[in-house]
N, C-alpha and C positions, 0 to 999 in steps of 0.2 A: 504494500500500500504506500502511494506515495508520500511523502512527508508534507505536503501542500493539498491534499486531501479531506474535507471538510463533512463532519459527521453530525447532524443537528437533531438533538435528541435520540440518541441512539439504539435505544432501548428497543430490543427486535432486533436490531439488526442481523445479520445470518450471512459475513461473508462468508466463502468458498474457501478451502487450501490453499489451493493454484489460482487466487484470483489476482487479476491484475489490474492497479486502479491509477492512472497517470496523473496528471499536476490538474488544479483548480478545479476538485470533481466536489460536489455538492451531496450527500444522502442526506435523504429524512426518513424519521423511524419508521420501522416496521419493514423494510428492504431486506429481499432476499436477491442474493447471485450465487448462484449453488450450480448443480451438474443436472442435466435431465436425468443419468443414473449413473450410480454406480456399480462397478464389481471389484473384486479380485485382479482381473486380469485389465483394469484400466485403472490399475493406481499411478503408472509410471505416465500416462496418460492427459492433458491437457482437459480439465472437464467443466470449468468453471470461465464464467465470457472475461470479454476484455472489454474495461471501461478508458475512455480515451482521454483528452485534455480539455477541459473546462463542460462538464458536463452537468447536470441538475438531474436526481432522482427522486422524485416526489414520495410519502407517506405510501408504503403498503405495495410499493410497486413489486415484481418479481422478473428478474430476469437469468434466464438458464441457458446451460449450452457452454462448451469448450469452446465450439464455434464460431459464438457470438460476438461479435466487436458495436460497442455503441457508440459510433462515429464522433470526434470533437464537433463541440458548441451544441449539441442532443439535448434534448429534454424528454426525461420519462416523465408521463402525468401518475398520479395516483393512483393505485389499482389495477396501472398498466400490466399487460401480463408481455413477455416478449424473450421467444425463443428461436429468435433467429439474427441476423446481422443488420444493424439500421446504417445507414448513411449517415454523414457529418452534416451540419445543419438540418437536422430532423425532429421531428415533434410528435412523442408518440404517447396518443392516451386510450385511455378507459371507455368507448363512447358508449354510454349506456343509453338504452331506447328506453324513451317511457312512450307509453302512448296510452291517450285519456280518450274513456270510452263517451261515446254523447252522451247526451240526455235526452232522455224519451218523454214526451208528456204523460 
């Protein structure tokens, strides 16, 4: 973890082993970066993402994956969920649907 690395309210937090977190990265609690799984035979193995340079992770997000790079200047939104690789300049959230039923007379 980087030394320029910034953890806001920590509590929850859930890095990875092998995680990698580079300069001006932002978390808020509740953030997981973990592996999709694990075994025996992927210890020696890269299983946890790569967070990049000046990044923001919102409350509660969760992001998995050895493979995963979340590109500099990223924002994960809250309860984002994301197991795959984002681009730099990216903004990735939660969009939850609501949808409000009419009203019948």
């Amino acid at each position: 973890m980087s030394v320029n690395a910034e953890c806001d309210g920590c509590p929850g937090f859930l890095p990875g082993f092998l995680l990698i977190i580079r300069d001006h990265v932002n978390i808020y609690q509740g953030v997981t970066l973990g592996a999709l799984c694990v075994s025996r035979d992927m210890r020696n193995i890269k299983r946890h993402p790569t967070i990049e340079n000046n990044v923001t992770i919102y409350a509660n997000a969760t992001i998995l994956g050895g493979d995963a790079i979340i590109g500099a200047n990223s924002v994960i939104g809250g309860n984002a969920r994301v197991m795959a690789s984002v681009p730099e300049n990216s903004t990735v959230s939660n969009a939850a649907t609501v949808r409000i039923k009419s009203a019948t007379a």
